[in-house]
N, C-alpha and C positions, 0 to 999 in steps of 0.2 A: 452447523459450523460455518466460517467464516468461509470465504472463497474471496481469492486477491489477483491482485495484477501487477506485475511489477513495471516499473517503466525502464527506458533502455540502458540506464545508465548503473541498472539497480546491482548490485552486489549477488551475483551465481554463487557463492559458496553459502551465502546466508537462504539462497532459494533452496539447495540442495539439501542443505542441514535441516529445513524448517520440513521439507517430504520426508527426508530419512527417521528423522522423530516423528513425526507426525502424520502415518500416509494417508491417513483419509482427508489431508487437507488438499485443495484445489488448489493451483497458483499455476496463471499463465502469464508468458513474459510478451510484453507490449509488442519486442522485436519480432517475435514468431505471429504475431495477428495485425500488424499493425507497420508504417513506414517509419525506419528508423529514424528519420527526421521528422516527425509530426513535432508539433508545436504542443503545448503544457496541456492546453484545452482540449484538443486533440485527444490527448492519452486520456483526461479526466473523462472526457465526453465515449469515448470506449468502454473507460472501467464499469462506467454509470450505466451505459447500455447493458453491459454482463451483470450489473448487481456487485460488483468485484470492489472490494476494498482496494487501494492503491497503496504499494509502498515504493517508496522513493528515499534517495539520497539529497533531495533538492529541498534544503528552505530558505531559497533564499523567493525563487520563483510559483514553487507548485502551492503549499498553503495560500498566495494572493489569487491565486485562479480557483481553489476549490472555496477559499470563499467567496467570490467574485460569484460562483452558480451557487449557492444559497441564498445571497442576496439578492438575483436575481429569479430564484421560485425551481430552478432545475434540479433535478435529483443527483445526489450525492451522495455514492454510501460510506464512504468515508476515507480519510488518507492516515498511513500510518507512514511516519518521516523520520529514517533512522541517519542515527547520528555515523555519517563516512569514517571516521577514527574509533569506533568503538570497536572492540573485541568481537569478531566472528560470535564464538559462540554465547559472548552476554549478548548479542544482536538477536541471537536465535533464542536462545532462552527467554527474553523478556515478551518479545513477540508471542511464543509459545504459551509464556505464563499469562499473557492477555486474552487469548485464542479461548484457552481451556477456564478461564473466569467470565467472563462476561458473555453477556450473550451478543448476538449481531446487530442488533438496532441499536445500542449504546454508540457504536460508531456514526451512524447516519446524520451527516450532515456534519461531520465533526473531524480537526484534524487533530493527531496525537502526536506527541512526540516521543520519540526512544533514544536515549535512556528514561524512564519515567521518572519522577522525583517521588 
């Protein structure tokens, strides 16, 4: 199964949802391991150390940095960028319906977006 890292700015009710349905999933928040101000590369460069998928509210920033270390040869296991106006729980659910289809390398090196099309 997947294991994630959320960054600082990530949405607590969508982490809390995604363990209450899901508790064998892992999810650590950047703010408990990491300085609340770290820079984008920073969080990615963490996630990458853990193996930890990244999910984030940011695309305006984070997808240019996770491609930014693919094109440069760095390991990325992948970022999952959920749309800030989406419903709590389509947030959790889609997430969860990704989680439980696919396996964990489909991610790798890849960023997604949620809501999916």
């Amino acid at each position: 199964m997947l294991t994630f890292m959320s960054d600082v700015n990530f949405n607590g009710k969508i982490i809390r949802g995604l363990v209450r349905q899901e508790p064998s999933l892992s999810v650590v928040r950047f703010q408990d391991v990491g300085p609340q101000n770290a820079a984008d590369p920073e969080v990615l460069d963490r996630a990458a150390k853990e193996g930890r998928v990244l999910l984030t509210h940011d695309r305006k920033t984070m997808p240019n940095f996770a491609n930014a270390r693919v094109e440069g040869g760095e390991k990325m296991p992948g970022v999952i960028v959920v749309n800030d106006r989406m419903p709590i729980g389509r947030a959790i659910d889609e997430i969860l319906s990704y989680v439980r289809r696919d396996p964990p390398a489909e991610l790798e090196n890849l960023v997604m977006y949620v809501p999916m099309s």
